[in-house]
N, C-alpha and C positions, 0 to 999 in steps of 0.2 A: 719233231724233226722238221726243218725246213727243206722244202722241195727244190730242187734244180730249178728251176721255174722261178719258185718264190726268190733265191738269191738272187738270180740275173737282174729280178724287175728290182730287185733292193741296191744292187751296186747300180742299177742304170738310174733308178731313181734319187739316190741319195747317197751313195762311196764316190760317181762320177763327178759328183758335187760339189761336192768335200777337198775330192782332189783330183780337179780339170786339167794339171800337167798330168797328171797319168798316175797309177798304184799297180803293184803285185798281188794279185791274187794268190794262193797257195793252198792244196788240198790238204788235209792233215788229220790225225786221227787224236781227239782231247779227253780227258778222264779228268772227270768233275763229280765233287761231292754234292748229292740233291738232297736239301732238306729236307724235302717231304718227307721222302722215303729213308731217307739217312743211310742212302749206300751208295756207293760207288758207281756213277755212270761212266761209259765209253761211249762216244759217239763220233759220228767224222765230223770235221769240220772246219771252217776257211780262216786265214791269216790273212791279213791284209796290210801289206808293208809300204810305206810311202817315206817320201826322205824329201823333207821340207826345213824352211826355217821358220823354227817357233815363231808364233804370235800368240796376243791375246785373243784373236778372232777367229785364227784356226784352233785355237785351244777350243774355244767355244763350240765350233762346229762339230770337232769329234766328240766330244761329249752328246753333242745334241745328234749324233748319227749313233751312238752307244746305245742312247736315250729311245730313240725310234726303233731299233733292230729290237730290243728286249720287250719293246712293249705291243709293234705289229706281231714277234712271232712268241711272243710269251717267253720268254728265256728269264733266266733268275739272274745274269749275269754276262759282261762283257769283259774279256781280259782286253787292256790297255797296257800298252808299254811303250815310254818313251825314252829315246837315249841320244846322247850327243854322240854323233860320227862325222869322221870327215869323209865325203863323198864326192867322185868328180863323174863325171860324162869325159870319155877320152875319143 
């Protein structure tokens, strides 16, 4: 489990990074298959929405913020999802 602690310094260190106009955090509860053990985990845990325009350099970035979140706190796995939306500020 990652500490409250531990994610603040992770988004202040590395999701603020990523994406300096700003992101949504979101609290959330994920069910994940662990291979270790080969069963079913529940655990809480954060979503983080940001609404940019693709590049190859942001591409880059979140992989390489996937890359650091799995390997500072030991995680098996980052879900990624990208989609085309049209989005305005009004």
């Amino acid at each position: 489990m990652v500490s409250e602690k531990e994610w603040n310094e992770f988004v202040e260190e590395y999701v603020s990074r990523v994406f300096p106009e700003g992101s949504t955090i979101e609290n959330a509860m994920g069910n994940r298959f662990d291979t270790g053990s080969r069963k079913l985990i529940s655990e809480p845990s954060k979503v983080v929405v940001s609404i940019n325009r693709r590049s190859r350099n942001l591409d880059r970035q979140i992989d390489s913020l996937c890359y650091w979140y799995k390997l500072l706190y030991d995680q098996q796995s980052v879900l990624r999802v990208d989609r085309k939306v049209k989005a305005a500020l009004r």
